[in-house]
N, C-alpha and C positions, 0 to 999 in steps of 0.2 A: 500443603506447603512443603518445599523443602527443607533439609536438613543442612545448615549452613555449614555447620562444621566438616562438613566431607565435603567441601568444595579445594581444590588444589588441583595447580600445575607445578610439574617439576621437569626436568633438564638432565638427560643420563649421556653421555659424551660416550659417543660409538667407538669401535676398533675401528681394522683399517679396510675394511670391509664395509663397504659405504650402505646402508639403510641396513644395515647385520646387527648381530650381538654387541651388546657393550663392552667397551674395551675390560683387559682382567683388572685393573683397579679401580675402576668406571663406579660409582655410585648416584644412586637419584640425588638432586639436588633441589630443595621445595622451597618456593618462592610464596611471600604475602602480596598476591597480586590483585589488582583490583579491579579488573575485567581481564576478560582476554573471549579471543573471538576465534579461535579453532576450527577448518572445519574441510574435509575431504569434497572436491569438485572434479567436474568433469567435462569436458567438450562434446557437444555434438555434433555430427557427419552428418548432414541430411543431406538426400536426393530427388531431384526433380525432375519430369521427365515429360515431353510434349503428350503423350497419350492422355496426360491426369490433370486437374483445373490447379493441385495443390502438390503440397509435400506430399508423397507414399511413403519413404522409405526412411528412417534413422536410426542412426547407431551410435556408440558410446565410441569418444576415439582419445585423447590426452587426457589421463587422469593426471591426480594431483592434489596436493593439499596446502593450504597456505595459513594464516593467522597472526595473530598480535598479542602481547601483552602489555598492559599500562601498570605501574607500580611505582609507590614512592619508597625512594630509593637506600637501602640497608646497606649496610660492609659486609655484605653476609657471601656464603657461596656460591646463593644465584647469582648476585652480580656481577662475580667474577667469569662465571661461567658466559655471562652475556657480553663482557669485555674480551673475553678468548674468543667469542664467535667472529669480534671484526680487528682482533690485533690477538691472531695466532700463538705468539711468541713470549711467554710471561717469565722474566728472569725476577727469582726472590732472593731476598737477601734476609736473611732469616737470626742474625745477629742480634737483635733488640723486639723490644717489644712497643707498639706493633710490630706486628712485620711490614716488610716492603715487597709490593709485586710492581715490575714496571714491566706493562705492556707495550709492545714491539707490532709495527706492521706486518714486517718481512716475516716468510713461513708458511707454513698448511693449515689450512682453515681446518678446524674439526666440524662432523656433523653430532646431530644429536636425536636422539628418541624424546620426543615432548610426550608425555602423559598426562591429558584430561581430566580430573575426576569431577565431574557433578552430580545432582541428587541422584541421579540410579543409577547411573553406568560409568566405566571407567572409556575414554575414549585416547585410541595410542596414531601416533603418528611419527614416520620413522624417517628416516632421511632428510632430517630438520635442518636448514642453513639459515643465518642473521642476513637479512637481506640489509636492513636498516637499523642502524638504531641512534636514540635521539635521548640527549639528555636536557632540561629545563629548570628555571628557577626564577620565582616571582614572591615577592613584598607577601609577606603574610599566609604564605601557601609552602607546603611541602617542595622540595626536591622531588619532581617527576622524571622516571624512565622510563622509554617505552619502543619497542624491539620486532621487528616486524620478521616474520620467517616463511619460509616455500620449502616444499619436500615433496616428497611421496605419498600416494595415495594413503585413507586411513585405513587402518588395519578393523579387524571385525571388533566392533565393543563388546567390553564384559560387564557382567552386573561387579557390583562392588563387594558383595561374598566372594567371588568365582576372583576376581582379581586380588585380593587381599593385601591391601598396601596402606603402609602406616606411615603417614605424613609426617616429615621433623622440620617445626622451622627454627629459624634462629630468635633470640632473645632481645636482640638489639631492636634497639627506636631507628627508626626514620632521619634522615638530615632533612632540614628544613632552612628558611631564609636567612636565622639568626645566623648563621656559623655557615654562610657560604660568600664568597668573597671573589672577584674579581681582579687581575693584575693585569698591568698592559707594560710590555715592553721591559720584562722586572720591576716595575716600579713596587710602589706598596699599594695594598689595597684601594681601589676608587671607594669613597662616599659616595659618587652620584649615580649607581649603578642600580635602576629599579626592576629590572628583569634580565634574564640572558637566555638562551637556548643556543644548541649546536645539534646537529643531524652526523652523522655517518654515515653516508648511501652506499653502497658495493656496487650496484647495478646487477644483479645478477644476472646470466642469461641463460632463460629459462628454454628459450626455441632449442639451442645447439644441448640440451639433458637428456636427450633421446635419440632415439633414431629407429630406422625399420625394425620391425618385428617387437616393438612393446612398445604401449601404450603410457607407462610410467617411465620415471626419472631412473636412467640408469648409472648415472654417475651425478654426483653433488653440481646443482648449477654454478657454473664458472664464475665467479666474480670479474666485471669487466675494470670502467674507469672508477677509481675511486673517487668520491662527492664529499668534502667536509664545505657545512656550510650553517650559518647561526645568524642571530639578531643581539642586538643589545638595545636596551631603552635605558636614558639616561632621565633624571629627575630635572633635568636644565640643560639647555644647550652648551655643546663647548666649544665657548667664545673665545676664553684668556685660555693662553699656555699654562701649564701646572707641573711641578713636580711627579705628577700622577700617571703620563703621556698617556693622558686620556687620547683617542680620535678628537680633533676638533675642528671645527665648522667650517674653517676657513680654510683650515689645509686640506680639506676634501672637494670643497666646490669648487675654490679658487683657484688653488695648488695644486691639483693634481697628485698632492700625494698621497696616494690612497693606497700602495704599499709597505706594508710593515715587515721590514725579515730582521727576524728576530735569531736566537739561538737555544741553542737544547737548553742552555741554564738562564735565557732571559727568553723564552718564546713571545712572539707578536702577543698571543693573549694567553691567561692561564689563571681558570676557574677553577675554585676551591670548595669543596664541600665535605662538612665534618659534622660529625655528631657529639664531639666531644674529647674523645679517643682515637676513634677511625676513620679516614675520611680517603675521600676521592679527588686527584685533580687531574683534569684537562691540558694538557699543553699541548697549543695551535703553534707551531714552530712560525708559520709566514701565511698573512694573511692581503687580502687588498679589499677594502672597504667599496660600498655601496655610497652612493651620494645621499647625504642624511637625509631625514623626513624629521618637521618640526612644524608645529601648528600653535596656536594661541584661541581659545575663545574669550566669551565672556564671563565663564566662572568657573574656566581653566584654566592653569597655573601651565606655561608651556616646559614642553619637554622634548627628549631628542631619540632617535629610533634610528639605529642604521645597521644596516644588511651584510654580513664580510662573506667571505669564502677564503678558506684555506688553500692555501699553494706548495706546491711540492718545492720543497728546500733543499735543492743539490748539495749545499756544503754541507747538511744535515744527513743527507739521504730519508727522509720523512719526510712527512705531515702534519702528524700527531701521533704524542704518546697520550699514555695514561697510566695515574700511578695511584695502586690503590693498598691502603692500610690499614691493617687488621689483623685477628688474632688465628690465621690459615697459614703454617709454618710451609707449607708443600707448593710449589707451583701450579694451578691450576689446571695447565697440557698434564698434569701429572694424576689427577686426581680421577 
């Protein structure tokens, strides 16, 4: 069996030398993560040719490496660092306690060196980019993150003597359902809010990372269109208008109006998650709703599920932010 405690992924934010050394103030940053799926891949070239019944010939042609990690979600460094992968730009304000980091779309993606450690070997992957990342929250379960990344082939593994590396995580709990909270349109928190998730996709493009003469990523894959897009399940349908501006039923199916543009200090929706002290939120500046999903059985109590996507907000110039707070007086780009 293995040795649990030597299990860790961490996040070292490269210079400007893309899959190189880490930048000069660069440090690892180690995450309490609760899988993750790492792992260096490769294409094959085969050739066929009329002389032979089958394949003869194949060869190794696009390397590469890709993976994930799932983790419920800390104020800690990782998650900052995972926030800089898809909103470059983190302006702090370092005036009070917590601090404030409010991340920015606009700006240069940084890459990263992901470090593997499991029971025997340390395994390194360099030229790391956030392809996606997804944040969640459901009744009675943790605040889940979870961060999907593409890079550069993996480097040669070391045993865990040869590599010698001493894991630091942070001290803080987890956010969880009690202290996470939903807003729509500024209003105050909904009561009827039993789940939410939103995605961050980048699309990366992986084809245009290369080109003649290597078989690996020679520059960071490009992020194409940006993809904000999430679910909400509500505990009842919403039938009556409310103080709340909840989505509701009738102005989605009937009405047609399924745009909400919102603003930087009231955004279409804006999800709240805290541990106590620190916490993270979401602000979807402009969204357009999905036509709801509502069912009833016979010894279910009905409920209401609907679909948005995020819109770019010209008067805004964004998306989305996110603003997260904690006890990291330094910008992240900085760290």
């Amino acid at each position: 069996m293995g040795s649990f405690d030597n299990r860790f992924v961490s996040l070292t934010r490269e210079g400007t030398t893309y899959g190189g050394a880490a930048a000069s103030n660069a440090a690892a940053r180690y995450g309490e993560v609760d899988d993750e799926s790492f792992a260096g891949r490769y294409d094959l070239i085969d050739r066929a040719d009329i002389s032979r019944y089958g394949i003869s010939k194949s060869v190794v042609g696009r390397e590469f490496a890709d993976g994930s990690v799932n983790l419920a979600m800390q104020a800690d460094d990782f998650l900052g660092m995972l926030l800089l992968g898809v909103f470059p730009t983190d302006t702090v304000d370092d005036s009070g306690s917590p601090e404030v980091h409010t991340f920015t779309e606009a700006g240069t993606f940084p890459t990263f060196t992901v470090k593997v450690q499991r029971d025997t070997h340390v395994h390194t992957f360099g030229g790391m980019v956030i392809d996606r990342l997804s944040f969640s929250a459901s009744m009675n379960e943790y605040v889940m993150v979870s961060a999907d990344f593409v890079g550069q082939p993996e480097d040669h593994p070391q045993t865990i003597a040869a590599a010698n590396l001493t894991a630091g995580f942070s001290a803080l709990d987890a956010m969880h359902f009690v202290n996470a909270d939903v807003h729509f349109e500024g209003s105050t928190a909904s009561p009827n809010v039993k789940s939410f998730s939103v995605d961050i996709n980048l699309n990366r493009d992986t084809d245009n990372a290369h080109g003649l003469g290597d078989s690996g990523y020679t520059i960071a894959p490009p992020p194409q269109r940006r993809e904000v897009s999430g679910s909400i399940e509500f505990i009842k349908p919403g039938l009556l208008s409310t103080s709340i501006s909840e989505p509701l039923y009738d102005d989605l199916v009937y009405d047609n109006n399924a745009v909400k543009d919102g603003s930087g200090a009231s955004p279409a929706i804006k999800a709240v998650f805290s541990d106590g002290t620190n916490s993270l939120e979401l602000h979807i500046t402009k969204v357009v709703y999905e036509a709801p999903e509502t069912s009833v059985s016979a010894r279910d109590t009905q409920t209401m599920t609907v679909n948005f996507r995020g819109l770019f907000d010209a008067g805004e110039s964004e998306m989305m932010t996110a603003i997260l707070k904690n006890q990291q007086a330094t910008a992240y780009s900085s760290l």
